[in-house]
C-alpha positions in Angstrom: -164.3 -85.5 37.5 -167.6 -84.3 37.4 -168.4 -82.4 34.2 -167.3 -79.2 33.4 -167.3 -76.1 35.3 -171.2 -74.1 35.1 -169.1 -71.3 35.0 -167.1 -71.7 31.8 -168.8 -69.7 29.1 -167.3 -72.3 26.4 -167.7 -75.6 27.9 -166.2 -77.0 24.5 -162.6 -76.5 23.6 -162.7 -75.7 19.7 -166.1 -75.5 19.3 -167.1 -72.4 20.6 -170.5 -71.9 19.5 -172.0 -73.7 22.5 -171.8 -71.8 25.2 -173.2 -71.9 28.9 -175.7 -68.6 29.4 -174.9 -68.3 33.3 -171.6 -66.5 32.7 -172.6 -64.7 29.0 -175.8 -63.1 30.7 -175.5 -59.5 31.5 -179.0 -58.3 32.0 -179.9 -58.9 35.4 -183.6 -59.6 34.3 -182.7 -62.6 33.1 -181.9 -65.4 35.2 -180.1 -68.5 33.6 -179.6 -71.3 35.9 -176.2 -73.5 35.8 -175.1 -75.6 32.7 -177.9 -74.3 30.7 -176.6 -73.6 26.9 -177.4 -72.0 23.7 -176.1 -73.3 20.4 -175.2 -70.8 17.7 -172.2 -70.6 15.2 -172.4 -67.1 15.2 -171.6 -67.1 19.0 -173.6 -67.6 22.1 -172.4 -64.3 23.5 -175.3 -62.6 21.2 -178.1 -64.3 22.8 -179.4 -61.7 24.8 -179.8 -59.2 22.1 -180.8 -61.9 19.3 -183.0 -64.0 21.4 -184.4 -62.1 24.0 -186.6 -59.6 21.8 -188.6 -56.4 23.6 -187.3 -56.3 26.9 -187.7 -53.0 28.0 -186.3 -52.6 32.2 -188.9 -50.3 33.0 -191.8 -53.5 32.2 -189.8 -55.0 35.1 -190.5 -58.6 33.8 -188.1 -61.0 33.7 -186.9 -64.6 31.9 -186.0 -67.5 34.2 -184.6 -70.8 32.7 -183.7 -73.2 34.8 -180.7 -75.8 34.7 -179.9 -77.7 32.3 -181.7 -76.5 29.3 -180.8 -77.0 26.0 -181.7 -74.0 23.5 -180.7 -74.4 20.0 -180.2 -71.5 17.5 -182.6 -69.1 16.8 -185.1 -70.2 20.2 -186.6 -66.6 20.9 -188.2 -65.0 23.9 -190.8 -62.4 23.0 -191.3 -59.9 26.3 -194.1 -57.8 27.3 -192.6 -54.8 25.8 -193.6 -56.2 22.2 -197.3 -55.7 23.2 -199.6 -52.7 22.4 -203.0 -51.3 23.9 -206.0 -53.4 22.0 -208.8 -51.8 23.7 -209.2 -49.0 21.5 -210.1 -48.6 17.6 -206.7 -49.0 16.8 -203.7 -50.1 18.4 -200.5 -48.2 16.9 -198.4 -46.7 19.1 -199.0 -43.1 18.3 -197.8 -41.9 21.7 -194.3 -43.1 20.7 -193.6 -40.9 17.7 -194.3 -37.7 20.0 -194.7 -34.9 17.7 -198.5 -33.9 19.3 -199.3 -37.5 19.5 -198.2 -38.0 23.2 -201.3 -37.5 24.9 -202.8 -40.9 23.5 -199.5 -41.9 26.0 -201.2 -45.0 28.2 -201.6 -45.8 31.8 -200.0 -47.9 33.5 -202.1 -50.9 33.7 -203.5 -50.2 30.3 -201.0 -52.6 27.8 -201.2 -56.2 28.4 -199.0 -58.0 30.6 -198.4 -61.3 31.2 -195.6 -61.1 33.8 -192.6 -63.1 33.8 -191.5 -65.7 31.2 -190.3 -69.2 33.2 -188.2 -72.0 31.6 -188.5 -74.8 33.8 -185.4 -77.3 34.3 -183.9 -80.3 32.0 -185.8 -78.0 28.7 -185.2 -78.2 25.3 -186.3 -75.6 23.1 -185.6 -77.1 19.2 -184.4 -74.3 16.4 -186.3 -71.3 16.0 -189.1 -71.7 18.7 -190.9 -68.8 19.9 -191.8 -68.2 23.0 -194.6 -65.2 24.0 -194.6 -63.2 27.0 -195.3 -65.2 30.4 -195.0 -68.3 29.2 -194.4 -71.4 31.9 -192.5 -74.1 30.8 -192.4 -77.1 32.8 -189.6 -79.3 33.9 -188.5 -81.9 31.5 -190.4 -80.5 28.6 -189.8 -80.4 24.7 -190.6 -77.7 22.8 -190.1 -79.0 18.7 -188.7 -77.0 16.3 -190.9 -73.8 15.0 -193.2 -74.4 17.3 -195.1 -71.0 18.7 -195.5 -71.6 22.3 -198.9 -69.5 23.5 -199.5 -70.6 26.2 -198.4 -73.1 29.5 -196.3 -75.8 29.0 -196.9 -79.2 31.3 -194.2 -80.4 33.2 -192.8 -83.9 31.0 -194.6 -83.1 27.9 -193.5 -82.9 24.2 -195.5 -80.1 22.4 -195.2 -78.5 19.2 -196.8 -76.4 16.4 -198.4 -73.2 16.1 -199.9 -72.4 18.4 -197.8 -75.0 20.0 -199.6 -77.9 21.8 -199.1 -80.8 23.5 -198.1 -83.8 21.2 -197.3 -86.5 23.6 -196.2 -87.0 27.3 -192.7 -88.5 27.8 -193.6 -90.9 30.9 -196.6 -91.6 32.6 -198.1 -89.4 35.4 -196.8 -91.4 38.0 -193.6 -90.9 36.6 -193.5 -87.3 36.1 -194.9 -87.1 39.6 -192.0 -89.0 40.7 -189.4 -86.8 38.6 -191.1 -83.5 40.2 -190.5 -84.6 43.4 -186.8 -86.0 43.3 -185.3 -82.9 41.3 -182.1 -84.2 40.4 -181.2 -80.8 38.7 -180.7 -79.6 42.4 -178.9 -82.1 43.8 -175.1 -81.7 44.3 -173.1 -82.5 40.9 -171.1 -84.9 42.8 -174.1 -86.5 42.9 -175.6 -86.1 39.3 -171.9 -87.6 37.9 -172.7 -90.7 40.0 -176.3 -90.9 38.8 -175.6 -90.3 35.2 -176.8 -93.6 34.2 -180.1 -93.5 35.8 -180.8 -89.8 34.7 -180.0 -90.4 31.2 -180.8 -94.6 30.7 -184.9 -93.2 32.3 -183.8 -95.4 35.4 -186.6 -94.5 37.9 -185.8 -97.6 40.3 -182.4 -96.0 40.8 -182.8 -92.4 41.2 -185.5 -93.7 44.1 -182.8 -94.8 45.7 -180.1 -92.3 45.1 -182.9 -89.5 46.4 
C-alpha cells in the first residue's frame, strides 16, 4: 500500500476534520498540491472562505501550496484585495461607497500589489498564522503558531513571531542544499512509501541513494 489516495477529501475515516485541500478547493486561483491538509473541527470544506481572506478574481493573484503541507486551524492567507491606496492623505476607500464618491475610483497600478502568495512544499503553518499578500514560503519550512508572516520565508527554516522571523534553521546549509535538489515531494509515491524511513528518521545518506 502506499498511503492514501491525494484525492480523498477525508483521508481519515471518523475523523473528518482533516481533510486533503486538492479535492475541497473550488476556486481555481488557488492551487493546492497533493496530500496537503488543513485541520479544523468545524470542517475543512470551509477553508477557502475562512482562510483565504480578500480574494477578489479580478486582482488575478493567486495562492499556491505545494505538497505535503500541514496547515492547522485558523492558518490564514490575506490577498491583495485587503490592501488600499496609501499615497494619498488618507487611504479609505471612498470610491467603494459610490454615492458621488466614485471619481476618487483608482487606477490600475495605483493599490499595492504584491502578486501571488507561494507555499512551498513539506510546510507547516502552526494554528492561527497569518500570512500577507505575496508571501514565499520555502520548502521544508515552519511557520509557529501566531506568527505574522511579512515577508519571505527561507527554504528549511523555522520562523516565528510578529512580524515573523527566522528563529532557527532545521539542517545545515549543505543539507538544505541537498534536500532542494533531491525533491522527494515529486518523486513517484511508490517511491516515497519505500523511502519513508529516510524522509521522516532525517536519513540524508539514504535518500542520496534512493535519488
Amino acid at each position: 500500500m502506499n498511503g492514501p489516495s491525494p484525492n480523498n477529501p477525508y483521508p481519515m475515516p471518523g475523523f473528518p476534520q482533516v481533510g486533503f485541500l486538492k479535492p475541497l478547493v473550488r476556486n481555481p486561483m488557488i492551487e493546492v498540491g497533493d496530500y496537503s491538509y488543513y485541520d479544523d473541527p468545524e470542517g475543512p470544506e470551509h477553508f477557502e472562505s475562512k482562510c483565504v481572506l480578500y480574494h477578489f478574481p479580478f486582482l488575478g493573484d493567486k495562492l499556491i501550496i505545494g505538497k505535503f503541507c500541514a496547515l492547522a486551524r485558523q492558518v490564514r492567507f490575506i490577498m491583495n484585495g485587503a490592501n488600499h491606496k496609501i499615497s494619498g492623505f488618507s487611504s479609505f476607500p471612498f470610491f467603494i461607497f459610490g454615492n458621488g464618491w466614485e471619481s476618487t475610483t483608482p487606477s490600475p497600478g495605483d493599490m499595492p500589489y504584491k502578486g501571488d502568495t507561494v507555499v512551498g512544499n513539506d510546510v507547516w503553518l502552526g494554528y492561527d498564522a497569518l500570512i500577507m499578500p505575496g508571501v514565499k514560503i520555502g520548502d521544508g519550512s515552519i511557520v509557529a503558531s501566531r506568527s505574522v508572516v511579512v515577508s519571505d520565508v527561507p527554504p528549511y527554516s523555522i520562523v516565528g513571531g510578529n512580524p515573523a522571523r527566522v528563529i532557527r534553521p532545521r539542517f545545515t546549509s549543505e543539507i538544505v542544499s541537498e534536500l532542494l535538489g533531491i525533491e522527494w515531494w515529486h518523486w513517484p509515491i511508490d517511491k516515497i512509501t519505500r523511502n519513508l524511513p529516510a524522509i521522516v528518521g532525517a536519513d540524508i545518506h539514504s535518500l542520496r541513494i534512493a535519488r
